[in-house]
ZAGU-467622 format. One line per field, with one value per residue (C-alpha): chain; z, y, x. Coordinates in pm, whole numbers, plus 50000, padded with zeros to 5 digits. Layout:
// residues N
chain: c(A,...)
up: c(Z,...)
north: c(Y,...)
east: c(X,...)
This chain:
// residues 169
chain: c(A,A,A,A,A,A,A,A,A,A,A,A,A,A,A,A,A,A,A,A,A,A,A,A,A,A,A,A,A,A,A,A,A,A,A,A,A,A,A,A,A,A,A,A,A,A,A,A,A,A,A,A,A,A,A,A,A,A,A,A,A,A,A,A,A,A,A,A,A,A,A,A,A,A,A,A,A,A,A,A,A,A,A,A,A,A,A,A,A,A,A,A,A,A,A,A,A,A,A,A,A,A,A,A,A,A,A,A,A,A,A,A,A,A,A,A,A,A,A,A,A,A,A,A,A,A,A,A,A,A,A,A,A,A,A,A,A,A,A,A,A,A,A,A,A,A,A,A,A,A,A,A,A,A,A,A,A,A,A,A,A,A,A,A,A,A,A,A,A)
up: c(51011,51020,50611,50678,50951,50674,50406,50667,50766,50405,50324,50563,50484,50177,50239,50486,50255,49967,50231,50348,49927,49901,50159,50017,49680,49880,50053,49882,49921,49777,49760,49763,49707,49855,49665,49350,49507,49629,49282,49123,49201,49126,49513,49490,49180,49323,49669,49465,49274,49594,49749,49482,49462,49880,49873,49513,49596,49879,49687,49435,49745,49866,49487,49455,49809,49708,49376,49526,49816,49574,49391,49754,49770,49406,49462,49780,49651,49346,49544,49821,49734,49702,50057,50383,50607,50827,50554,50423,50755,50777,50464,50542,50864,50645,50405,50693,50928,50529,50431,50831,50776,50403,50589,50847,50587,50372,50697,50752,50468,50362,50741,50644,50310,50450,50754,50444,50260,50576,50625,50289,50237,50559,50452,50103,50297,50541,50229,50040,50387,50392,50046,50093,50402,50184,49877,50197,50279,49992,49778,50066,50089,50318,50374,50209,50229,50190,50037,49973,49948,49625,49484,49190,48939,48992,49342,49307,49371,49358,49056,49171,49447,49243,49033,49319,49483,49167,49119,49488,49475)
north: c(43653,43945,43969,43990,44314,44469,44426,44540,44870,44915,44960,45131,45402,45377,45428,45758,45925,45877,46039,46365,46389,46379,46618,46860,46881,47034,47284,47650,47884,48205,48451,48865,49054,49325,49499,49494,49625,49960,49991,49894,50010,50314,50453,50423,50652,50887,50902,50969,51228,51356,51338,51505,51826,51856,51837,51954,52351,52239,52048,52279,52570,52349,52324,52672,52715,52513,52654,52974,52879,52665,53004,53186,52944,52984,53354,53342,53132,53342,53630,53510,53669,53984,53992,54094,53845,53976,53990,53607,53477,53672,53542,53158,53195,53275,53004,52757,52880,52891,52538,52397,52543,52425,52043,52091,52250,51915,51666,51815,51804,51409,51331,51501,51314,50993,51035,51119,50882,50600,50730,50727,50350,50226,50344,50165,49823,49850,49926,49628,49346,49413,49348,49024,48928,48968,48757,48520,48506,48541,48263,48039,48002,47829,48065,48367,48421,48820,48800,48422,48356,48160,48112,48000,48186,47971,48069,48433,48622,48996,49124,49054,49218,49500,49510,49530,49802,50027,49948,50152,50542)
east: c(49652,49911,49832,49466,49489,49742,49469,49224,49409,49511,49162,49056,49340,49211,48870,48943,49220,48915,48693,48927,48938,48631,48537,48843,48675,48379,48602,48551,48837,48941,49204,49205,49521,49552,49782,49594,49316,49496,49634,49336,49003,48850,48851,49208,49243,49044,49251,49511,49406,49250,49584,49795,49534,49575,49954,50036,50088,50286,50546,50579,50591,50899,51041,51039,51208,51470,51581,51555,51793,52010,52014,52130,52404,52535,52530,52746,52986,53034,53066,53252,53584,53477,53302,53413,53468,53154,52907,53039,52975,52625,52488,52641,52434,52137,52159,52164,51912,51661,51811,51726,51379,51354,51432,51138,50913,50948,51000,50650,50496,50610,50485,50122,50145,50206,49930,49655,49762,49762,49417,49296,49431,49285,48937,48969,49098,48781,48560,48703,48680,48328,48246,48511,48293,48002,48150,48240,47918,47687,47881,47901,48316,48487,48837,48879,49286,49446,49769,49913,50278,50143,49770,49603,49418,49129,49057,49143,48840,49028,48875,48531,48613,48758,48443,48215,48403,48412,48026,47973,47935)
């Protein structure tokens, strides 16, 4: 009797784990990265050439500043010994109140940069989940997953995502 039931709930095991296969194979899933799409597409080029013309003349402004003040600083100390104690302490008061002001001026600009570039990113991430929601939806997938621990090549649908994003004006 008991090695009937075990044959009967062996087969039925059998017969379910064949059935949660079977209905696996069905499943359709696919996986973006993310990643590759910021690094990848052509919005993102663009955004960043964009984003190097806007801050460009600023950096370099800030370059300049700095050799010039690094040039301050070289002066003083060559000259030091030959100031008055006055005019030493006068021109050290200078280079700190231009190098404080030098920090803000970049502090700024690097907080700009970073807000443009936030904003510029978040626009190509919203571009690229609609055309994922309309892979997801035109190709009839089950799960579409952003940015796996681990995936396989064969369920990696970035660079049709990729293409369809450089295809859009």
């Amino acid at each position: 009797m008991k090695s009937k039931l075990l044959k009967t709930v062996a087969a039925a095991a059998l017969l379910a784990a064949s059935a949660i296969t079977a209905h696996a194979q069905e499943l359709k899933i696919g996986y973006v990265s993310t990643e590759r799409i910021l690094r990848e597409t052509n919005l993102a080029k663009s955004a960043q050439i964009k984003l190097e013309a806007e801050f460009g003349k600023r950096e370099k402004d800030l370059k300049e500043l700095e050799n010039k003040l690094r040039g301050a600083a070289d002066k003083l100390q060559k000259d030091a010994p030959m100031l008055a104690e006055a005019e030493r302490n006068r021109r050290e008061r200078d280079l700190v109140e231009q190098d404080r002001d030098l920090q803000r001026k970049r502090r700024e600009w690097q907080e700009d940069l970073q807000q443009r570039k936030s904003e510029e990113m978040q626009g190509l991430v919203d571009k690229a989940n609609r055309v994922v929601k309309q892979i997801f939806e035109t190709e009839k997938y089950d799960l579409i997953v952003q940015d796996a621990l681990h995936a396989s090549n064969r369920v990696d649908i970035t660079k049709k995502v990729i293409d369809a994003l450089n295809a859009q004006k």
